[in-house]
C-alpha positions in Angstrom: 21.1 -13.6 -49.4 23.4 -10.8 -50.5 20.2 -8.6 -51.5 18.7 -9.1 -48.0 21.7 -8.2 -46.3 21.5 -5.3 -48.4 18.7 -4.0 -47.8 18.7 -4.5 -44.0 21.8 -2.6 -44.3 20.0 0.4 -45.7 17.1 -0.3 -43.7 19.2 0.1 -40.5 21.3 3.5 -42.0 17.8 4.9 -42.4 16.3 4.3 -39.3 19.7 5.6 -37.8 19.2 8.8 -39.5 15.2 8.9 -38.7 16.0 8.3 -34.9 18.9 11.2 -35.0 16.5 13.7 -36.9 13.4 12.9 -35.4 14.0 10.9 -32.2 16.9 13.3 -29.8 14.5 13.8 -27.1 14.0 10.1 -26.7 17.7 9.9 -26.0 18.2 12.9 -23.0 19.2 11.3 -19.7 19.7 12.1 -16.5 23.3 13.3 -15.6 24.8 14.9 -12.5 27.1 18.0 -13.5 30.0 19.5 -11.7 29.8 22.8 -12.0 28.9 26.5 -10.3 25.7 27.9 -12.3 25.7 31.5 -12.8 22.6 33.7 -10.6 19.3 33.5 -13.2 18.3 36.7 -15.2 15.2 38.1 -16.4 13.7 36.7 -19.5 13.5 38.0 -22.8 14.0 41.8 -23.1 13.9 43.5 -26.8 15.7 46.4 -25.8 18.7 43.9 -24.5 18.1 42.3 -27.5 19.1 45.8 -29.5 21.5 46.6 -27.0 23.2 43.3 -27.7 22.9 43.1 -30.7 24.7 46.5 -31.9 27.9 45.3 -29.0 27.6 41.6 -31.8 27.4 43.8 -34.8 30.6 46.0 -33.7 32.8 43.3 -33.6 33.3 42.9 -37.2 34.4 47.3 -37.3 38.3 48.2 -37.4 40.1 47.0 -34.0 40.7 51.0 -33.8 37.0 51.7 -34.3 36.3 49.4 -31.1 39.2 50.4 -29.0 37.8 53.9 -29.5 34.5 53.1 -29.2 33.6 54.7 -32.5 32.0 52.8 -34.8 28.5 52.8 -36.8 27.2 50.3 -33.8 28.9 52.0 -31.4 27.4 54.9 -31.8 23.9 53.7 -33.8 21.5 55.3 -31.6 21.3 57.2 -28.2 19.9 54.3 -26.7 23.4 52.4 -27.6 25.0 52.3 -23.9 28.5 53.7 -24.6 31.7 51.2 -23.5 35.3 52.1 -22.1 38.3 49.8 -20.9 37.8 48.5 -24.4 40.5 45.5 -25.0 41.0 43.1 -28.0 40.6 39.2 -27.5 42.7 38.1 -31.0 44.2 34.7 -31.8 45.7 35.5 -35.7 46.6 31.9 -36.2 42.8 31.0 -35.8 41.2 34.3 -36.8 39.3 34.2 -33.5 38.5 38.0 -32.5 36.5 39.8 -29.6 36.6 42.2 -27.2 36.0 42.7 -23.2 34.8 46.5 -22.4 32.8 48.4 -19.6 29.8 50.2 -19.9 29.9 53.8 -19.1 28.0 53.5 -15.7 30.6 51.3 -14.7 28.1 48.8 -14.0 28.7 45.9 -16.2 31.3 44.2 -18.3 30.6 43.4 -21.8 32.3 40.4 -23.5 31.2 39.5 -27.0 32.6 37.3 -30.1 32.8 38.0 -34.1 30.9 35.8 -36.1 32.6 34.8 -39.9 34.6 37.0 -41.3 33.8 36.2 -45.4 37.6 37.0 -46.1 39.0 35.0 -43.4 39.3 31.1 -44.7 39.8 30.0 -41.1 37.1 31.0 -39.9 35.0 29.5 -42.9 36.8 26.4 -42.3 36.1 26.5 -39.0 32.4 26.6 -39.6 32.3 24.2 -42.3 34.2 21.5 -40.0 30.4 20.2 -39.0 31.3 16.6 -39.0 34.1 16.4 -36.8 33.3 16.6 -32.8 35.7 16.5 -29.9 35.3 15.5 -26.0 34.0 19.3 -24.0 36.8 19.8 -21.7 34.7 20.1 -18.4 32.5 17.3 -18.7 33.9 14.5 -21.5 30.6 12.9 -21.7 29.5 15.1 -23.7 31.1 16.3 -27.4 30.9 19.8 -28.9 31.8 21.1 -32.6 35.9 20.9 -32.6 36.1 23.9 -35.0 34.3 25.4 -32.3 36.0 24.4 -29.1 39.6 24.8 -30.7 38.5 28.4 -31.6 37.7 29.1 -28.2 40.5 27.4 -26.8 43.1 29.6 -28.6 41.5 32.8 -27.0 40.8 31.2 -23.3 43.8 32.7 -21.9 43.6 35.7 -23.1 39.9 36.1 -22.0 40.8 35.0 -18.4 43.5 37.2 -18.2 41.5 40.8 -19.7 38.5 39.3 -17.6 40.5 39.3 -13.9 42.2 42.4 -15.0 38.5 43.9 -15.7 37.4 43.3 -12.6 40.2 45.3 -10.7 40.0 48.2 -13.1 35.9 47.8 -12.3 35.4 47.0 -8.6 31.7 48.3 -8.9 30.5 46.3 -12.0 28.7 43.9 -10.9 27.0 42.0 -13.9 28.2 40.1 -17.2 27.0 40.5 -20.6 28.3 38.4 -23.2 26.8 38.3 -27.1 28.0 37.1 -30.6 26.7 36.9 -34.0 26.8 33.4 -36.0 30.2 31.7 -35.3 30.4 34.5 -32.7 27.4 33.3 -30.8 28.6 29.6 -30.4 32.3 31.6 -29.0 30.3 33.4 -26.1 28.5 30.2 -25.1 31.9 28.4 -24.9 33.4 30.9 -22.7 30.4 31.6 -20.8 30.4 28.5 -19.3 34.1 28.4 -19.4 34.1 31.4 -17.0 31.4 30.1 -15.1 32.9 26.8 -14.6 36.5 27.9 -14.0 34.6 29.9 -11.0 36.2 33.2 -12.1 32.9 35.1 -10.7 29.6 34.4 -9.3 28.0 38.0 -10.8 24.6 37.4 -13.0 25.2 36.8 -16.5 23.1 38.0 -19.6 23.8 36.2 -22.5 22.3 36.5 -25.9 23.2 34.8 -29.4 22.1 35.9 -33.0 22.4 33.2 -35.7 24.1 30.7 -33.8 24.8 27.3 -35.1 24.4 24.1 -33.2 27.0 23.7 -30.9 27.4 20.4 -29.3 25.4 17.0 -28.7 22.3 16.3 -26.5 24.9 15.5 -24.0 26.2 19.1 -24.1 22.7 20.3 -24.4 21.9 18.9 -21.0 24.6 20.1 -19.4 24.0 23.4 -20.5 20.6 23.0 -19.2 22.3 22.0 -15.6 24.5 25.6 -15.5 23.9 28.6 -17.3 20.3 28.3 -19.5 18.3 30.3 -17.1 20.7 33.1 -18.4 20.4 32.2 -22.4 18.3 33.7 -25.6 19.3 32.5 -28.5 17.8 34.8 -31.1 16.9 33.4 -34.9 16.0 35.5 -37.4 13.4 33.6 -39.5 14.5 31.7 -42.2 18.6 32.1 -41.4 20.4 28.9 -42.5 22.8 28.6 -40.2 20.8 28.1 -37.1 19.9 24.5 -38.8 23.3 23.6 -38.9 25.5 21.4 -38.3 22.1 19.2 -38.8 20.1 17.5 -35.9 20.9 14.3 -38.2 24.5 14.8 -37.2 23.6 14.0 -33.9 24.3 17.8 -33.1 21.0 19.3 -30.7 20.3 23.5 -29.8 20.7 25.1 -26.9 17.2 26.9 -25.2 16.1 29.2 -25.4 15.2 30.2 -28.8 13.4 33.3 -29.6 12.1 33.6 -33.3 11.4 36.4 -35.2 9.5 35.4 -38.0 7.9 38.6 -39.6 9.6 40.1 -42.4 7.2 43.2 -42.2 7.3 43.1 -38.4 11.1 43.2 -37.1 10.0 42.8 -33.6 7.8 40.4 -33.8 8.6 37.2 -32.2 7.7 33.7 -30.2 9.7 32.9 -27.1 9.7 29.3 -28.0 9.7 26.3 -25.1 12.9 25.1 -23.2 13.6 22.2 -25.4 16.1 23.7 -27.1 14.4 22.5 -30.4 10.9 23.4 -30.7 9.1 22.3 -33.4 6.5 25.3 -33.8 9.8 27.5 -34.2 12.4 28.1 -37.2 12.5 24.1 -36.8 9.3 24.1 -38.5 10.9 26.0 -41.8 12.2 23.2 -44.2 12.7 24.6 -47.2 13.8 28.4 -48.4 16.8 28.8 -45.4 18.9 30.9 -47.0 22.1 33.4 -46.2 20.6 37.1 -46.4 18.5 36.5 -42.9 21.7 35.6 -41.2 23.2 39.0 -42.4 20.5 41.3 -41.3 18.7 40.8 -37.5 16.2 43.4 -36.3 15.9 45.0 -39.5 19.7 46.0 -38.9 22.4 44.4 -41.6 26.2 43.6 -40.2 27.7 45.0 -42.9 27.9 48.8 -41.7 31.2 48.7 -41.1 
């Protein structure tokens, strides 16, 4: 009798784990959200992408590099729109680090996140706290990475007070752009829809992600889906391991929507996958051979220029 009980036991803890790996969508439901969505954007642009992607890679220069806007991302090419009004988002205690700029045509305001600083055991910490989830502020139902959400919530004053004094110094901006590398990626999702939801503007927002990890439940999925995903790409480079965590068998789900690049010889090759948020024929479909080096180095560009 022991034996059977036994092996139902294992028998339940494995079809646990095949529903959680293989079965999420079966679980989405229909929720109503409170919350103001920000304007939609234009899909998928590769020249945002770059654009983006050098504002990401800056983050992790000398705070005097990026305060004078002179850094190797700053100024990587010509096509590298400059930034002024540079300002620091830091938390020490938490090792959380950003910054809020202008771009030279006064047009839009840049907000972006560093990813993991390798000497910075908070921050590694932080990312290896997968198991442990906490209640999303705005809507409880739904539970997001606490390593995460703590990170963010050290910095969230200090964002919404550079953000509102942004806008006075920039009365004719009149768009958002926020970006982030790894760790830094899940950061500017957090306080994208913390912005958004706190109803601190109703300007378009472009958001894009490199490397992120997962960030929250299907819950949190959905909502995201209900506010902000018309405005999302969330960029993997090939075989990067830490897009695939924490795992889907943690009950953790992505965020749409994913585009791939997944040619080494080809740096701008790349499938906009669909809206699911995990799409199957994209880097979910690489199993084995995830490794670190692809999470240093998107669009043939490594982060480690500074």
């Amino acid at each position: 009798m022991m034996i059977k009980n036994r092996i139902w036991t294992y028998v339940s803890i494995f079809l646990i784990v095949l529903v959680m790996c293989l079965g999420v969508e079966s679980i989405r439901m229909d929720r109503q959200y409170p919350i103001k969505s920000a304007p939609p954007e234009a899909p998928f642009s590769m020249e945002t992408a770059f654009q983006l992607l050098m504002y990401s890679f800056s983050t992790y220069c000398e705070p005097d590099q990026i305060t004078n806007w002179n850094c190797p991302y700053c100024n990587y090419n010509s096509s590298v729109v400059p930034l002024s009004l540079v300002q620091l988002i830091n938390h020490d205690p938490t090792q959380t680090f950003g910054y809020i700029g202008v771009t030279d045509d006064k047009e839009s305001i840049v907000i972006t996140f560093r990813g993991t600083n390798m000497e910075s055991l908070e921050n590694w910490i932080t990312n290896l706290n997968f198991a442990k989830t906490e209640p999303y502020p705005a809507f409880p139902g739904a539970l997001v990475h606490a390593g995460f959400n703590r990170a963010y919530q050290s910095v969230r004053p200090i964002v919404h007070q550079l953000l509102n004094s942004t806008f006075q110094a920039c009365p004719t901006c009149n768009k958002l752009i926020m970006a982030g590398h790894s760790l830094g990626g899940a950061l500017s999702v957090l306080a994208a829809l913390d912005i958004y939801e706190s109803s601190l503007t109703t300007m378009p927002l472009v958001l894009y992600t490199y490397g992120s990890p997962r960030i929250g439940d299907v819950a949190f999925a959905e909502y995201f889906e209900s506010t902000i995903m018309q405005n999302y790409i969330r960029i993997v480079n090939d075989h990067d391991l830490v897009p695939h965590l924490p795992a889907l068998a943690w009950n953790f789900y992505h965020l749409p929507q994913e585009v791939w690049f997944n040619n080494k010889s080809d740096v701008t090759q790349h499938v906009v996958c669909d809206e699911s948020g995990e799409d199957p024929s994209c880097s979910d479909s690489i199993k084995i051979a995830l490794n670190i080096p692809e999470h240093l180095e998107y669009l043939g560009i490594n982060k480690n220029q500074c």
